[in-house]
N, CA, C and O of each residue as an XYZ file, in Angstrom:
468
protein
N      27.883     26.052      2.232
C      26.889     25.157      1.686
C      25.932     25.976      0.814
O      25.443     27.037      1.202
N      25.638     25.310     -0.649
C      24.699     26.057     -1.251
C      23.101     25.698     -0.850
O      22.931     24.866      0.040
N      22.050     26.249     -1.426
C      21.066     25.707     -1.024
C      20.079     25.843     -2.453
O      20.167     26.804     -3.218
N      19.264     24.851     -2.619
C      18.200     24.789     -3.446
C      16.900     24.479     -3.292
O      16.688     23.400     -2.738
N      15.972     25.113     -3.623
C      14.489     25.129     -3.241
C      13.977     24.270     -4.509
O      14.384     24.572     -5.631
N      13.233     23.378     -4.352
C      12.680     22.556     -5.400
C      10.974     23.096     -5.161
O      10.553     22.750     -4.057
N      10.158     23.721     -5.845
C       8.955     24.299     -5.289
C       7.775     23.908     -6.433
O       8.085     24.035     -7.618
N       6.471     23.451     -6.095
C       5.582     23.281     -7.064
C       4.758     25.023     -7.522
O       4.425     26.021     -6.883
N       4.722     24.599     -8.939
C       4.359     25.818     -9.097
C       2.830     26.582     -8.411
O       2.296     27.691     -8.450
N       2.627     25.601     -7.961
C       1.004     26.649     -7.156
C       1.426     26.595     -5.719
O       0.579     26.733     -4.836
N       2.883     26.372     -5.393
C       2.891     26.465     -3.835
C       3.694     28.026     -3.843
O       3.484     28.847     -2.950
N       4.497     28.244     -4.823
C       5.490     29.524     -5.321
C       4.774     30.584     -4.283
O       5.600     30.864     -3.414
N       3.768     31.138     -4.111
C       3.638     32.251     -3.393
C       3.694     32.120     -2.264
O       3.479     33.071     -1.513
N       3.994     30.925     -1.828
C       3.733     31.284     -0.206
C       5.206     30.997      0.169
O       5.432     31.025      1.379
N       6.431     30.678     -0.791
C       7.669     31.217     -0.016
C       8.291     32.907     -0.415
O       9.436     33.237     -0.104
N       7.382     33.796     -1.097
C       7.888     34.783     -1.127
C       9.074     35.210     -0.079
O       9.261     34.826      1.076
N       9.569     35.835     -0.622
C      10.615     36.677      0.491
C      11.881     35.429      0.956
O      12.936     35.792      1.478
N      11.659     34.357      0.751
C      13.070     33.641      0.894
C      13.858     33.278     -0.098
O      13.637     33.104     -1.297
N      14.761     33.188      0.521
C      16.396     33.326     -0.376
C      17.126     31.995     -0.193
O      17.386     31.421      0.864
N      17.432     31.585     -1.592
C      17.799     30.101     -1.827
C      18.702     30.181     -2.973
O      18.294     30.821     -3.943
N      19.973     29.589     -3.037
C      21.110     29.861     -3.904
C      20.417     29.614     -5.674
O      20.831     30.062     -6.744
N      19.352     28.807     -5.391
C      19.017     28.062     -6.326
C      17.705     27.741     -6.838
O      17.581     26.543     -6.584
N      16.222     28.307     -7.658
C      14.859     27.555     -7.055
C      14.885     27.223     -8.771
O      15.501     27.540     -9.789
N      13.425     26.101     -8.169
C      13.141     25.277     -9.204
C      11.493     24.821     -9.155
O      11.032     23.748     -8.765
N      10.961     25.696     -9.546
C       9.991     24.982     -9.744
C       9.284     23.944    -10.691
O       9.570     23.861    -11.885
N       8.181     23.027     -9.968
C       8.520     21.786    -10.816
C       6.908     21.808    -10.693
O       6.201     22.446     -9.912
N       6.533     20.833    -11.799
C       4.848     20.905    -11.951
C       4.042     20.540    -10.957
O       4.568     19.673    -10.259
N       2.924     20.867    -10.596
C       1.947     20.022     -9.090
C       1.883     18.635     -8.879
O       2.109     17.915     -7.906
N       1.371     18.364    -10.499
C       1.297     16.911    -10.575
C       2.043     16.262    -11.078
O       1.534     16.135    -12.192
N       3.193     15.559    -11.090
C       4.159     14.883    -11.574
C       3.782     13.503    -12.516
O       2.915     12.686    -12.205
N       4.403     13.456    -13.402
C       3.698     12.221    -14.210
C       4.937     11.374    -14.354
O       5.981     11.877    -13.940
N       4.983     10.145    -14.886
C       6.316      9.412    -15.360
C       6.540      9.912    -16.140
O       7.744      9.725    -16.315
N       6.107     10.636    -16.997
C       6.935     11.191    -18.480
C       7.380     12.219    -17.768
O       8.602     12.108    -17.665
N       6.872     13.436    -17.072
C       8.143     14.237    -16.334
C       8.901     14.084    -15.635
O       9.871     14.842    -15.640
N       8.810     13.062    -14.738
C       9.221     13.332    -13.095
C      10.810     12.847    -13.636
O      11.649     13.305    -12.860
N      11.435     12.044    -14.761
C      12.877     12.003    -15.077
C      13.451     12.832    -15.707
O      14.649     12.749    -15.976
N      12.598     13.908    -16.102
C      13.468     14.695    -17.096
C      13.652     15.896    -15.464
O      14.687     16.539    -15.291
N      12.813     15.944    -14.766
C      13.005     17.001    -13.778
C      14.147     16.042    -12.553
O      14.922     16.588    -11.769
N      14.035     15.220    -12.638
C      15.315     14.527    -11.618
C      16.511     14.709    -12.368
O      17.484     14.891    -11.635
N      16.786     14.721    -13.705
C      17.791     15.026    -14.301
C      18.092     16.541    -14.154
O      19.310     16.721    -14.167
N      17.397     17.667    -14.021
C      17.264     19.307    -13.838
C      17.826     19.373    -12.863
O      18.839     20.071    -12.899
N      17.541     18.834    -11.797
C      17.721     18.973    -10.367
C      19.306     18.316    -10.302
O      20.180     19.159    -10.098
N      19.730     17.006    -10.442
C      20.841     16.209    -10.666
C      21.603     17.197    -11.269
O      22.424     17.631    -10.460
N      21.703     17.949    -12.790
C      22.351     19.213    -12.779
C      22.675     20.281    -12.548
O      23.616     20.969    -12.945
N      21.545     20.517    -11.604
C      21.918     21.965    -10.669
C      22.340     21.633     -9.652
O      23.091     22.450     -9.118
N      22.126     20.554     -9.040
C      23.147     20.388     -7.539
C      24.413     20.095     -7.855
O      25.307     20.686     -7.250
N      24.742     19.110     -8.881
C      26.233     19.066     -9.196
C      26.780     20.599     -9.844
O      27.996     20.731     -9.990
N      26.029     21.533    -10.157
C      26.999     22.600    -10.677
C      27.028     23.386     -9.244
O      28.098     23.834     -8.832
N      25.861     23.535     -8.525
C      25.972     24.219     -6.834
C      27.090     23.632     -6.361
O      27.851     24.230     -5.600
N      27.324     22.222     -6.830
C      28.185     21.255     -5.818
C      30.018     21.926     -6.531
O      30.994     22.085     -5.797
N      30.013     22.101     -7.521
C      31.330     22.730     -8.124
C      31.668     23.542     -7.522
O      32.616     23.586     -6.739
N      30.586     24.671     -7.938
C      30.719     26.293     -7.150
C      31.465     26.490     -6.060
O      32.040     27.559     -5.854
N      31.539     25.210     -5.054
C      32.721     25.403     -4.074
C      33.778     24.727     -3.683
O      34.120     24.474     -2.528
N      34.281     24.442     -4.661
C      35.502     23.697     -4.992
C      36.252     24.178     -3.945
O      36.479     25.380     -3.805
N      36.626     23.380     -3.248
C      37.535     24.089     -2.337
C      37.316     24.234     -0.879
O      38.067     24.026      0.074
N      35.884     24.714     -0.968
C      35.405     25.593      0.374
C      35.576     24.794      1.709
O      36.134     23.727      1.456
N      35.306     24.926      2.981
C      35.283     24.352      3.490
C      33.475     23.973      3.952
O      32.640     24.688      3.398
N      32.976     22.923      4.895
C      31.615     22.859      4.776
C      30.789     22.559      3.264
O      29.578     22.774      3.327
N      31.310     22.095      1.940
C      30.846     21.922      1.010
C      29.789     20.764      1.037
O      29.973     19.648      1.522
N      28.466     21.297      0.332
C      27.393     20.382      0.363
C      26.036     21.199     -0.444
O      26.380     22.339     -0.757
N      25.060     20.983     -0.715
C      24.092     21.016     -0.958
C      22.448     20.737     -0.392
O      21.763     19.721     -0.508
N      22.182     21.812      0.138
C      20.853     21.294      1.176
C      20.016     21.629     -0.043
O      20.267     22.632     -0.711
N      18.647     20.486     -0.455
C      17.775     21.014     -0.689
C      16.625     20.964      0.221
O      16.652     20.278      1.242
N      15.528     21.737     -0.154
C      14.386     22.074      0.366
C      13.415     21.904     -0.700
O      13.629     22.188     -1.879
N      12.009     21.279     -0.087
C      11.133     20.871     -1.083
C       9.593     21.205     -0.751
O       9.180     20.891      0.365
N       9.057     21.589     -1.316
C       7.440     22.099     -1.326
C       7.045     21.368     -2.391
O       7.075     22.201     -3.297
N       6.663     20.250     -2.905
C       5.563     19.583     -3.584
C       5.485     18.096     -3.144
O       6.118     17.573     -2.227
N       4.385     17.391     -4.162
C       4.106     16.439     -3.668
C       4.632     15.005     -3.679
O       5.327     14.805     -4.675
N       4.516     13.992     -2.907
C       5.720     12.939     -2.237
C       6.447     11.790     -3.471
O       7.294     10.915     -3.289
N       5.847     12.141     -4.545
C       6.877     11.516     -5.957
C       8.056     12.334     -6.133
O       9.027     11.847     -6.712
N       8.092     13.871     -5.572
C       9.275     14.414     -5.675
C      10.282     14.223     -4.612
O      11.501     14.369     -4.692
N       9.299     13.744     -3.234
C      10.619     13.148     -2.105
C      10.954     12.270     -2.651
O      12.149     12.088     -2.416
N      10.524     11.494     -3.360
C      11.045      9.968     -3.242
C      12.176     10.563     -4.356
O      13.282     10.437     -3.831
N      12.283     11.086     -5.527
C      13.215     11.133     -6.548
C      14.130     11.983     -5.338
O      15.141     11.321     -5.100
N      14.084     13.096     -4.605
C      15.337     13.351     -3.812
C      16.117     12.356     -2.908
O      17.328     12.261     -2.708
N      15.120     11.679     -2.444
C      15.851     10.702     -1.658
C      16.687      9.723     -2.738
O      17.667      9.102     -2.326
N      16.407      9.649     -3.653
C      16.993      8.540     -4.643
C      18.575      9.378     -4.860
O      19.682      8.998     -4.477
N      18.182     10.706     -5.655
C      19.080     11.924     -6.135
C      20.392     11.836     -4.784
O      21.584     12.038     -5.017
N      19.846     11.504     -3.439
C      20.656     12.092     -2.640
C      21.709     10.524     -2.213
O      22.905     10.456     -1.929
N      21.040      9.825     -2.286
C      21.844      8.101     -2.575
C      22.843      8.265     -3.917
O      24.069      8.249     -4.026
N      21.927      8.405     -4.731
C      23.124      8.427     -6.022
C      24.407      9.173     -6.349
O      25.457      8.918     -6.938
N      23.973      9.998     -5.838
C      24.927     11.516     -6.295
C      26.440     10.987     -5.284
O      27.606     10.890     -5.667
N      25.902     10.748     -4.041
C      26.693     10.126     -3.301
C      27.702      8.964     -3.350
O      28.906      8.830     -3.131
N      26.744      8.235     -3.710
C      27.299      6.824     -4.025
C      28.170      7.322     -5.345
O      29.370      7.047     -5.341
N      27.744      7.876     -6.215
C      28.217      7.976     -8.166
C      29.343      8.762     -8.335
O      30.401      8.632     -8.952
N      28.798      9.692     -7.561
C      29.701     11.319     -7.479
C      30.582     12.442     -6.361
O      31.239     13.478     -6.468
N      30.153     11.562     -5.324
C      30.758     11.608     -3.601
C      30.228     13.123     -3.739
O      30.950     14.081     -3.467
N      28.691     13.271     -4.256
C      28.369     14.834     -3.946
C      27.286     14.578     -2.726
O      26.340     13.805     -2.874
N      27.504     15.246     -1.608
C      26.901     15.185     -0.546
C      25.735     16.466     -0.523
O      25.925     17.682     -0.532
N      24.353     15.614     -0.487
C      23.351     16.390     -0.435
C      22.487     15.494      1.103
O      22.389     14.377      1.611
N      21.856     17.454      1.370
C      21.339     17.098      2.521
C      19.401     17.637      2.396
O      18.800     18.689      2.177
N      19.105     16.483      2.629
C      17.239     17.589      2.513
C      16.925     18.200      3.839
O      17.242     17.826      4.968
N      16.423     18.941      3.549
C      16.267     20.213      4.455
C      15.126     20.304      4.762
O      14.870     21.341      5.373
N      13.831     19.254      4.494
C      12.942     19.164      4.984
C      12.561     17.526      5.503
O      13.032     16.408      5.295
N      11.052     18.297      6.556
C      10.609     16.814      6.552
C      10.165     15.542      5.878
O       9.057     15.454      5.348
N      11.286     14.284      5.909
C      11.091     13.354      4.898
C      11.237     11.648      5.791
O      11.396     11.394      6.985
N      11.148     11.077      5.028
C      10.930      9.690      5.393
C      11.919      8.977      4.119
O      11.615      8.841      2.934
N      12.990      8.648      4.706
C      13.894      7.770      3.492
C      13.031      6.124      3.520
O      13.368      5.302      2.668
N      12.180      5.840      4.316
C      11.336      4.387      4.256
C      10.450      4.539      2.364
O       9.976      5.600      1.958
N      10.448      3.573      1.760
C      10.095      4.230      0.506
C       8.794      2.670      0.763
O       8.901      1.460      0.565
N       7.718      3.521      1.258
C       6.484      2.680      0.893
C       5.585      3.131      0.738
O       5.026      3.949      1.469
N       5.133      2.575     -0.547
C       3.658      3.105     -0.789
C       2.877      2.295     -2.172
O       3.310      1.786     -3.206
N       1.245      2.518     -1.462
C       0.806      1.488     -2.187
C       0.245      2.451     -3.813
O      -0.223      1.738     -4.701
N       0.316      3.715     -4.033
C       0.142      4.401     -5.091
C       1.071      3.738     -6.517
O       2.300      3.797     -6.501
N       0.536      3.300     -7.361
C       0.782      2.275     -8.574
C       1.865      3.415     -9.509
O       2.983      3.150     -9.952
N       1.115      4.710     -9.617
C       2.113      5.577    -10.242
C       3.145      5.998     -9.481
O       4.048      6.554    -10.106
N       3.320      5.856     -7.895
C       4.497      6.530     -7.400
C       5.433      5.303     -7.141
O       6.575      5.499     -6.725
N       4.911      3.896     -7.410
C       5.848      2.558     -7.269
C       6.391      2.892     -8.240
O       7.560      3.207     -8.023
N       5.733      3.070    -10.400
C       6.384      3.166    -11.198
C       7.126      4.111    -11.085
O       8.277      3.792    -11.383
N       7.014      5.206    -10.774
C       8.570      6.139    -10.523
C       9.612      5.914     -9.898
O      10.606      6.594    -10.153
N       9.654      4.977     -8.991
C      10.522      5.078     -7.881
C      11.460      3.739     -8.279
O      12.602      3.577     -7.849
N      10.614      2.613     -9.375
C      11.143      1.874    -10.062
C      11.937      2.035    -11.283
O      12.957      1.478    -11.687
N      11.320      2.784    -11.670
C      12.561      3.708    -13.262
C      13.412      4.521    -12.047
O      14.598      4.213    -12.165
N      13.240      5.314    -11.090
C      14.375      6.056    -10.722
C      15.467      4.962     -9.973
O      16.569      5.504    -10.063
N      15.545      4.253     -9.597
C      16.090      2.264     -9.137
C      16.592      1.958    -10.066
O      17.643      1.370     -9.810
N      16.290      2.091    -11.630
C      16.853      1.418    -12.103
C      17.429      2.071    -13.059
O      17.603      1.462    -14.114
N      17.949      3.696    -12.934
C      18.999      4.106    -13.820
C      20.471      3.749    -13.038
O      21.542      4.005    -13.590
């Protein structure tokens, strides 16, 4: 299994010293004009992690995530789709909540453009 760290850039120092097939850091504050171009970043690095082991046995993709909860919600979406689209099996590796509620107006509009690609 490969693994990928999705990390905000002001959280970066405090995973020093760990080792992840894959990191990515992504901005603190996520806006609708980024948060699809970085679900698309991510969507291409797990499907190329997901290649890398053509073959293997145990094949999958864990990510791990350090920022804030507009980026769970696009993994939880990432990890439905990929599945459903691409039979690429991703697993999050942290604590999350697949329940998608919330009354934040900008994290409904994200979670509604990410629904409706």
């Amino acid at each position: 299994m490969k693994t990928m760290f999705v990390c905000a850039e002001g959280k970066t120092n405090e995973h020093v010293g760990e080792e992840y097939d894959y990191i990515l850091e992504v901005p603190d504050a996520p806006t609708t004009e980024n948060i699809q171009e970085t679900a698309d970043r991510i969507r291409t690095r797990i499907r190329s992690l997901w290649m890398e082991q053509d073959g293997e046995d145990g094949r999958g993709v864990s990510v791990n995530l350090h920022g804030p909860s507009p980026y769970n919600a696009m993994l939880i979406n990432l990890k439905i789709l990929m599945d459903k689209d691409e039979g690429i099996e991703v697993s999050l590796d942290y604590p999350h909540e697949e329940v998608r509620t919330t009354s934040d107006p900008e994290t409904n509009e994200v979670l509604d453009k990410l629904e409706a690609r």
